[in-house]
C-alpha positions as CSV (number, residue, x, y, z in Angstrom):
1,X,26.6,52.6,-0.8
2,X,27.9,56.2,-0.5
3,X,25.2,58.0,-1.8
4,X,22.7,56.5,0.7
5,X,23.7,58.0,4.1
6,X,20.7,55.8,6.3
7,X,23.0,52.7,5.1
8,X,26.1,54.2,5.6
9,X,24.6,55.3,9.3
10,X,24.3,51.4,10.0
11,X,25.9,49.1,8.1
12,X,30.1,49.7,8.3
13,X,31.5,49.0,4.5
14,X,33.3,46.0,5.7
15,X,30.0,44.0,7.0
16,X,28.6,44.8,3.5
17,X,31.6,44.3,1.4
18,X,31.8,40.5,3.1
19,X,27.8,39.9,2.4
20,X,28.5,40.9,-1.3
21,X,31.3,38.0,-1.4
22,X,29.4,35.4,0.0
23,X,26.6,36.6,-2.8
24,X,28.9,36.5,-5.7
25,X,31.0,33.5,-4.0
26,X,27.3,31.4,-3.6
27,X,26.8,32.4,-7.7
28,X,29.9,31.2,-8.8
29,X,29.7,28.2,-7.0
30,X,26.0,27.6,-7.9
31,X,27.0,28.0,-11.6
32,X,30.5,26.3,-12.0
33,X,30.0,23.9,-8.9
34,X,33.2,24.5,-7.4
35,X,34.8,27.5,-5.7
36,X,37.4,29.4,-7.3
37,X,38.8,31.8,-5.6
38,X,40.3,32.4,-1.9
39,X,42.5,34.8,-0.3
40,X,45.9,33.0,-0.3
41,X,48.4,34.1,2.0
42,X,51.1,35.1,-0.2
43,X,48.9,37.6,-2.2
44,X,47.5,39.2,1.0
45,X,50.8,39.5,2.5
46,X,52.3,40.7,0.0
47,X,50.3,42.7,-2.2
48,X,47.5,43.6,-0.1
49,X,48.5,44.5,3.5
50,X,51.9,46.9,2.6
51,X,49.6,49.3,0.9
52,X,47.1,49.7,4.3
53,X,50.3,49.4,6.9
54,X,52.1,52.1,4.7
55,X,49.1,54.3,5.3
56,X,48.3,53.8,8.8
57,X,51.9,54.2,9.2
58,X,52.6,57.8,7.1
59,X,49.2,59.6,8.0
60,X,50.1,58.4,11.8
61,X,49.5,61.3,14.2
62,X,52.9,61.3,15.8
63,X,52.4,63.4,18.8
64,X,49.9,60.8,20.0
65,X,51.0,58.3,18.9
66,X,54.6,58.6,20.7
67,X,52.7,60.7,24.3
68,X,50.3,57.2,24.1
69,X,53.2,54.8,23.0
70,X,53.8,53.1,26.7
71,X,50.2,51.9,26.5
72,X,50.1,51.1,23.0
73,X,52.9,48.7,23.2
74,X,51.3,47.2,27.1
75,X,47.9,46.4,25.2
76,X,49.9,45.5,21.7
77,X,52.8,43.0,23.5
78,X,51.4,42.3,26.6
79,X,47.9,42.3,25.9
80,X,48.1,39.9,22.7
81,X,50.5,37.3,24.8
82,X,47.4,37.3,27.6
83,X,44.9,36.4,25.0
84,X,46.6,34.1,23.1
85,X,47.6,31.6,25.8
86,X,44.1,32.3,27.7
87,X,42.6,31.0,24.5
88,X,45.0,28.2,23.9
89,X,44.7,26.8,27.5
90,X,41.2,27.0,28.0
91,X,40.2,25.6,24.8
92,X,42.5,22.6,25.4
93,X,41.1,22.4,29.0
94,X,37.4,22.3,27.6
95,X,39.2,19.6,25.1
96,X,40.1,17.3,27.6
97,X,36.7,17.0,29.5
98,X,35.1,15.7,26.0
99,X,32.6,18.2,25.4
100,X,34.4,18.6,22.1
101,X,34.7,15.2,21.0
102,X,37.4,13.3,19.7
103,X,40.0,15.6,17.7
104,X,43.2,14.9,16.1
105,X,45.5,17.9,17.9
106,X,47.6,18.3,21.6
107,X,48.3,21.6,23.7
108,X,50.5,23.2,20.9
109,X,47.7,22.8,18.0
110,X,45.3,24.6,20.8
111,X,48.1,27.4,21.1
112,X,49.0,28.3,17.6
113,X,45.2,28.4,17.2
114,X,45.0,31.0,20.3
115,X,47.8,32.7,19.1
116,X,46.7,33.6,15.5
117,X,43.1,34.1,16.3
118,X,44.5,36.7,18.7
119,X,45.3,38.7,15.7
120,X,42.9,41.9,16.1
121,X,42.8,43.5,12.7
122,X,43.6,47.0,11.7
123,X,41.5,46.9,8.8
124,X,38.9,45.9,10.6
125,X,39.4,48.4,13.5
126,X,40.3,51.5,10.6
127,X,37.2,50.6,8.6
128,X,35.0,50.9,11.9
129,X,36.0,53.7,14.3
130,X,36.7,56.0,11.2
131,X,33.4,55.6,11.4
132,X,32.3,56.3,14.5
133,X,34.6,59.2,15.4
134,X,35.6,58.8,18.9
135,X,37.6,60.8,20.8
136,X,41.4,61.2,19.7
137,X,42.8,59.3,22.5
138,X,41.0,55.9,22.2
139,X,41.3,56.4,18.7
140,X,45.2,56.0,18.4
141,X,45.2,54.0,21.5
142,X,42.9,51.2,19.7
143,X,44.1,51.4,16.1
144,X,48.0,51.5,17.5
145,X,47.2,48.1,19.3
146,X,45.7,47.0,16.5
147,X,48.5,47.8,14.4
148,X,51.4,46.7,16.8
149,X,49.6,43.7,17.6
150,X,49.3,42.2,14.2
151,X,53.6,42.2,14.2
152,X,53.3,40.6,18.0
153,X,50.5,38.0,16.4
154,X,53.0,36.9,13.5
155,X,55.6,36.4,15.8
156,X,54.3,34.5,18.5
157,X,52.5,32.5,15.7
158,X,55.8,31.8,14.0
159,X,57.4,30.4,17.4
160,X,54.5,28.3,17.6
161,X,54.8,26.7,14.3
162,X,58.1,25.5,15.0
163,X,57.6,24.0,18.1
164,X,54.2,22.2,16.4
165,X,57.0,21.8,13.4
166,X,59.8,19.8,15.7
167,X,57.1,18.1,18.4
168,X,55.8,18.8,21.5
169,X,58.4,15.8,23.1
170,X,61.1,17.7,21.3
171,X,60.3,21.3,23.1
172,X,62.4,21.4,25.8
173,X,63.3,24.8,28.2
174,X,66.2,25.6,25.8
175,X,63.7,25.9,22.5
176,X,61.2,28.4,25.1
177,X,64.0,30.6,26.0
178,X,65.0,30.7,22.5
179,X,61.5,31.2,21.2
180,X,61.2,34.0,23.8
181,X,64.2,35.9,22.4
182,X,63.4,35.4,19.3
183,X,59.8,37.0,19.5
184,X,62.2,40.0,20.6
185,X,65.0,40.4,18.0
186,X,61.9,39.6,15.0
187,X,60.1,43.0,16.5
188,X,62.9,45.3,17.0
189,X,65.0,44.1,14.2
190,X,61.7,44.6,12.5
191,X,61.7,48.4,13.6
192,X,65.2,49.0,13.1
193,X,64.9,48.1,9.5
194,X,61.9,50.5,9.2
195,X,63.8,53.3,10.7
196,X,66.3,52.6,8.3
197,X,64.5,52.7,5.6
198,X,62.6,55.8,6.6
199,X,66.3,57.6,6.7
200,X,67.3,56.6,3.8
201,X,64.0,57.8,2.3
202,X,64.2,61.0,3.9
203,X,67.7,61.4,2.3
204,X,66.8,60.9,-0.8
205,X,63.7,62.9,-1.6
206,X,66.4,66.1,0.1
207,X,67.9,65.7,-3.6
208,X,64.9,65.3,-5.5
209,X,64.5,68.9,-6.3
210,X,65.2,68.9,-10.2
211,X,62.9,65.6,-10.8
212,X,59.8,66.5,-8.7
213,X,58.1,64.1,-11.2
214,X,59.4,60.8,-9.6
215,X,59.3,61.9,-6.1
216,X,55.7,59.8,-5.0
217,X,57.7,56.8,-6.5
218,X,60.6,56.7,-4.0
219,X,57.9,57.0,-1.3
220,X,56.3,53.9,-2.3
221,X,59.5,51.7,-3.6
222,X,61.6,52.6,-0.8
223,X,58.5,51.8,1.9
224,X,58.4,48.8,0.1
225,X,61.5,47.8,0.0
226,X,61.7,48.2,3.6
227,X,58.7,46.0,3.9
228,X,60.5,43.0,1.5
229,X,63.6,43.4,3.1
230,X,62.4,42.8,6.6
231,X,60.4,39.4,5.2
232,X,63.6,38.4,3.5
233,X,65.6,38.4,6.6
234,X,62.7,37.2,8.7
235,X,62.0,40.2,10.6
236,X,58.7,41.7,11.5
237,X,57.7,43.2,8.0
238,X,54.8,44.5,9.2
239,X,56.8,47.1,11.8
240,X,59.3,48.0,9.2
241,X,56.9,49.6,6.8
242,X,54.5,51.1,9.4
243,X,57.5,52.9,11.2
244,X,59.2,53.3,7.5
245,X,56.0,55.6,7.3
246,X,55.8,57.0,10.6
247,X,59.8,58.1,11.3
248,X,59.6,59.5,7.5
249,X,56.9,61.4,7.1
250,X,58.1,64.7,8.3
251,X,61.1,64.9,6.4
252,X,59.6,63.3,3.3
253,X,56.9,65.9,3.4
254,X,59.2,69.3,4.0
255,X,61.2,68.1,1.1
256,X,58.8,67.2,-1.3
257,X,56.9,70.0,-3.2
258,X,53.0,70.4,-2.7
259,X,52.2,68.3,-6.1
260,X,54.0,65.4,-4.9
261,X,52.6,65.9,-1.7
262,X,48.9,65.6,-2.7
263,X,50.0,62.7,-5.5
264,X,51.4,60.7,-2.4
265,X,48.4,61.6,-0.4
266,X,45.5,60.4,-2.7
267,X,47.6,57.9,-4.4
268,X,48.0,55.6,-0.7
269,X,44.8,56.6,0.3
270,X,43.0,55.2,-3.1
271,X,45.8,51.8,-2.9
272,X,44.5,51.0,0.7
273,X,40.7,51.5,0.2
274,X,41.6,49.2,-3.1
275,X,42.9,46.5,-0.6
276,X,40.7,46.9,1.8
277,X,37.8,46.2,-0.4
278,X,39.3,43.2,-2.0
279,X,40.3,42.3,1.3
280,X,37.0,42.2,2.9
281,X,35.1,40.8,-0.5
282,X,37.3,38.0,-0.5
283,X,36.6,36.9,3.0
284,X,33.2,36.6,1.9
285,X,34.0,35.1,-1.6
286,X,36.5,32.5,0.5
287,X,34.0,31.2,3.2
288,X,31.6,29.8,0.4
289,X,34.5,27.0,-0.6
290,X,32.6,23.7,0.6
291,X,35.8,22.1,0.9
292,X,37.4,23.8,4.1
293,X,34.0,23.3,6.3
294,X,34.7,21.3,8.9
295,X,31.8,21.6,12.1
296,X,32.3,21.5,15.7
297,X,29.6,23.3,17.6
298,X,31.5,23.1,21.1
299,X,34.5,24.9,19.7
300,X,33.4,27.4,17.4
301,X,31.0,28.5,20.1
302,X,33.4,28.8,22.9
303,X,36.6,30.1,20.7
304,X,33.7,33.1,20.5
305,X,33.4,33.3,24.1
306,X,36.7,32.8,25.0
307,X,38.0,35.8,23.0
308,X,35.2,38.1,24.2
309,X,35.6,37.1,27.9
310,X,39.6,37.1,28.1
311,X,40.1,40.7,26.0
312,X,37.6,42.5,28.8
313,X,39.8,40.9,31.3
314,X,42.9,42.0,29.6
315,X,41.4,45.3,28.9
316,X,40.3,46.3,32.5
317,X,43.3,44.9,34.4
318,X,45.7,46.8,31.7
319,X,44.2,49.7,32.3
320,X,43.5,49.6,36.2
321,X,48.1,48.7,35.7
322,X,48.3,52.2,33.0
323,X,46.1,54.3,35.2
324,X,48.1,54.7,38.0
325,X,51.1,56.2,35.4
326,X,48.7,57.9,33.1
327,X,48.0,61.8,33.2
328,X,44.5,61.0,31.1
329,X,42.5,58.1,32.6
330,X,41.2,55.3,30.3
331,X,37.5,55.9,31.8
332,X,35.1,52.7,32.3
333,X,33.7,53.4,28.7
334,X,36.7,54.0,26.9
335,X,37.5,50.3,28.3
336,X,34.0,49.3,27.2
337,X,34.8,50.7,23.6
338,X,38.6,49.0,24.1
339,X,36.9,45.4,24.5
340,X,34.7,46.1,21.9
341,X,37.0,47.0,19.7
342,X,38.9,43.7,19.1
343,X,37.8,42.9,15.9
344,X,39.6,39.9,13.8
345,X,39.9,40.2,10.5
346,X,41.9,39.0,7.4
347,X,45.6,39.0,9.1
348,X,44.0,35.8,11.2
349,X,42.3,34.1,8.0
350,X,45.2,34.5,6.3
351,X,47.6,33.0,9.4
352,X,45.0,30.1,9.3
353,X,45.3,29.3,5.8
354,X,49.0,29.3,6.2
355,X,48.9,25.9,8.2
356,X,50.6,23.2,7.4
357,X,47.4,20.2,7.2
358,X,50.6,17.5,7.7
359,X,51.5,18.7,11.0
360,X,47.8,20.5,12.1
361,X,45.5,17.9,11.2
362,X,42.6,19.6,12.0
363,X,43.6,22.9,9.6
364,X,39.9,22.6,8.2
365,X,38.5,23.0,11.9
366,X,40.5,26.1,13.0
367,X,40.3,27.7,9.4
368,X,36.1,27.0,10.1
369,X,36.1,28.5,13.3
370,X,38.6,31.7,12.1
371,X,36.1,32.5,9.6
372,X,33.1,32.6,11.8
373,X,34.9,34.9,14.2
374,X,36.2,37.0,11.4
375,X,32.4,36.8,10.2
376,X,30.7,37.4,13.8
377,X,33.6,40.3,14.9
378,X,33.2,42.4,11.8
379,X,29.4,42.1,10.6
380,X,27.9,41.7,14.4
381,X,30.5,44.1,16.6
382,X,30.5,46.2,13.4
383,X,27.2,46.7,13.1
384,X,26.4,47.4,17.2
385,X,29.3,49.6,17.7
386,X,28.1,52.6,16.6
387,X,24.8,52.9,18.6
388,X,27.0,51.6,21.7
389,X,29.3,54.3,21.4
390,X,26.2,56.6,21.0
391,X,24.4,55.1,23.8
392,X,27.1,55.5,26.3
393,X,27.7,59.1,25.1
394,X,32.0,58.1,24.2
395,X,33.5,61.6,24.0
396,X,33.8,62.3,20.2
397,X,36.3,63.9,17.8
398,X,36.5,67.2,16.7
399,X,37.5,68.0,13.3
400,X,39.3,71.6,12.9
401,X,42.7,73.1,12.7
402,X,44.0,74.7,16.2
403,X,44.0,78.4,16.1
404,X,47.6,80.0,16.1
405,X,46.6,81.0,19.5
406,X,46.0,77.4,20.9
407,X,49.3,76.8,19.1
408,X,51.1,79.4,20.9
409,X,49.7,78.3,24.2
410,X,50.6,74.4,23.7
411,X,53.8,75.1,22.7
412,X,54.3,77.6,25.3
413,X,52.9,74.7,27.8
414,X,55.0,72.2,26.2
415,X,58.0,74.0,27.1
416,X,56.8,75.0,30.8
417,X,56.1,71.4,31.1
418,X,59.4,70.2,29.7
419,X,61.3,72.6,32.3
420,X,59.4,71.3,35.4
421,X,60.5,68.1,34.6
422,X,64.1,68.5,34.1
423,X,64.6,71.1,37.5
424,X,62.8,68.0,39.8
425,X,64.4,65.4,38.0
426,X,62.0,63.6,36.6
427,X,62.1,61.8,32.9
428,X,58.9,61.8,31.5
429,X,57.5,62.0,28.3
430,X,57.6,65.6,27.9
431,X,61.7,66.2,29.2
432,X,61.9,63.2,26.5
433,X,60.0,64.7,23.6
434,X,62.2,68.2,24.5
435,X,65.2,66.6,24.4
436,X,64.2,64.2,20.7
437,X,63.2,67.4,19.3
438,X,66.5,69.5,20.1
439,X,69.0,66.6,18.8
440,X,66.3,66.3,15.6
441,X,66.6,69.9,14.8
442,X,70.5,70.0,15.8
443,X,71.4,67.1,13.8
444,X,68.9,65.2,12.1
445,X,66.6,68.0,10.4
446,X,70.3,69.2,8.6
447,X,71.4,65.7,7.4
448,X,67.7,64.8,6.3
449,X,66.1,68.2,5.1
450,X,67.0,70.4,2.4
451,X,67.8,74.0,3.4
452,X,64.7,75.8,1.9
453,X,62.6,73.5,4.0
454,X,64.5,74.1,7.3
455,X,63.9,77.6,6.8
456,X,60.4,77.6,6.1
457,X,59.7,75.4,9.1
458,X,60.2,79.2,11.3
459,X,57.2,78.8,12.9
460,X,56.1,82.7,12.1
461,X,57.7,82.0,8.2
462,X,55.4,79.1,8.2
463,X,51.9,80.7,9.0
464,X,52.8,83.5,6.9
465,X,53.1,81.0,4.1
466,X,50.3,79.4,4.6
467,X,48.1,82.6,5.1
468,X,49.5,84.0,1.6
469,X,48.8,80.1,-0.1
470,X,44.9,80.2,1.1
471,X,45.0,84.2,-0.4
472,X,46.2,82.5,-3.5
473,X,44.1,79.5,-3.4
């Protein structure tokens, strides 16, 4: 698939990695007459979606990540909220006029449906606009909903199960309010425990100096550990370990030395490509099981428009809301490329499969309906994303290293910037990042660095290492 760039040009890996599981799902079953295999819950969960989250998480560009963070989260929380109870109401409303037929589910079946198809899928969204290299901005601001909204999905999906759990005559104003708060101590608990982690972490790898051999180790136990410990006190797992890698990667890499460095690097790069290919081939592999088919034309088709037509809404009112606070618009393409960008992928199929078929009766339906979505978001959006992006010229990435000029001059700008703020007494993002970065190299850099790597991060020290490392390279 590599080799042949004109494929690689059309067809994103995903799309054909799922085409290849339906093959090799549609031989097994024509030779043993029943399906195997599926993508259960617990193994993707557990085994598969750390490794990707740890990635995204570690290899995260910070800057833009926290100067875009205000509108990540609005489109993440806010956004995933809209289109979950859009879906929920309007599919029940199209329920109750009987275009759908008769179907064994009230308003809270139709809501945990809309809340865990809501899921938009960083695997998805990684293994497409890596692709397509657009511009830096709608990059992060895309794959960091992506990323925050899976946590916000499992959440919401979570409260939903327990009120479908205790009744809908049973949920009374008390069981919303607590359902509400709850959404909020899973998610930040979630981060806390991730920060935690990424401390800790960061502590230990300072004393690592005389075993440099088990260094990449810690990385991946104690991310992981941060990731089981979350699920084991019902917290957000997914935002421990993606801020576990985010809040430690600077430390972790100024104490680790450069073998290490590059282990860690190719070793998470080469686990989450793993995952993501067994992710996507199972999909495929799981969709050919004759047993979970269950058919309704009327919902499948409008569950598709539903989820197109609310996530534009979403998208432009969001960002007609963010543009009068943001310094750089989100232009009418960018939003084009934002709504386009909501693809679903396993984190949904694997919600669905999670259902209870006791208290959702029609489990078969919604787990039908997820996989043509998941099928119809990746292999169709997938595939007409590219030549979109082309067509409406989307300003595009550039791959190189700032000069030490540019450097200078954004640092120097920085500063400026920083100082304009504070004298008219203003708190924005820059006076903010000025202040984090003094109290981080006050205090935190000392407690969490070792002392040969606070002295090499001199910014002069530093280029004149790494000008004497390429000589010696």
């Amino acid at each position: 698939f590599h080799l042949s760039h004109k494929v690689t040009r059309v067809v994103p890996e995903s799309a054909l990695l799922i085409v290849l599981g339906l093959l090799l799902g549609g031989i097994v079953l024509a030779s043993t007459h029943f399906a195997p295999f599926a993508l259960t819950p617990t193994v993707f969960f557990f085994y598969l979606l750390p490794p990707i989250v740890l990635d995204a998480g570690y290899f995260m560009p910070n800057r833009l990540f926290f100067g875009n963070l205000g509108s990540i989260l609005l489109y993440a929380v806010i956004g995933t909220v809209w289109n979950a109870a859009t879906t929920g109401l309007s599919l029940y409303g199209v329920y109750r006029t009987g275009i759908m037929g008769h179907l064994r589910t009230g308003l809270l079946d139709f809501l945990l449906f809309g809340s865990l198809i809501a899921a938009v899928d960083p695997v998805a969204v990684l293994a497409v606009f890596e692709e397509v290299h657009v511009n830096e901005v709608l990059f992060i601001i895309v794959f960091g909903e992506s990323l925050l909204n899976d946590a916000v999905t499992v959440v919401l999906y979570n409260v939903f199960e327990s009120f479908v759990a205790i009744g809908a005559e049973n949920v009374t104003g008390t069981e919303c309010v607590k359902g509400i708060v709850s959404f909020f101590v899973v998610s930040l608990g979630g981060t806390l425990v991730g920060i935690f982690f990424a401390f800790l972490l960061s502590l230990v790898s300072r004393f690592t100096k005389h075993v440099r051999i088990i260094e990449p180790g810690f990385v991946f136990i104690i991310s992981y550990l941060s990731y089981l410990t979350a699920d084991m006190l019902s917290l957000s797992s997914i935002l421990a370990i993606t801020f576990c890698g985010i809040c430690c990667q600077k430390y972790v890499k100024a104490n680790i030395s450069e073998q290490s460095s590059t282990t860690v690097r190719y070793t998470m790069k080469m686990m989450a490509s793993g995952a993501e290919t067994i992710i996507f081939m199972f999909l495929g592999i799981s969709a050919v099981n004759p047993d979970i088919w269950t058919w309704n034309t009327a919902f499948i088709l409008l569950t598709l428009v539903f989820i197109s037509v609310y996530r534009v809404i979403g998208v432009v009112i969001q960002t007609w809301i963010l543009n009068h606070y943001r310094m750089v618009q989100l232009e009418i393409i960018d939003q084009v490329v934002m709504s386009y960008g909501g693809l679903r992928g396993a984190v949904a199929f694997a919600l669905v499969a999670l259902l209870d078929e006791n208290k959702v009766l029609e489990k078969n339906l919604f787990v039908s309906t997820t996989i043509i979505v998941v099928f119809f978001t990746v292999i169709f959006q997938g595939l007409t994303i590219k030549p979109l992006v082309q067509w409406l010229k989307v300003k595009k990435t550039e791959h190189r290293e700032p000069k030490l000029n540019e450097k200078l001059h954004g640092r120097a700008f920085d500063h400026i910037l920083s100082a304009i703020e504070d004298i008219s007494g203003q708190i924005g993002h820059n006076y903010l990042r000025d202040k984090w970065s003094n109290f981080d190299r006050k205090f935190l850099s000392k407690v969490l660095m070792r002392r040969s790597a606070q002295k090499s991060r001199d910014q002069i020290l530093n280029v004149f290492h790494e000008l004497n490392l390429k000589d010696a390279i």
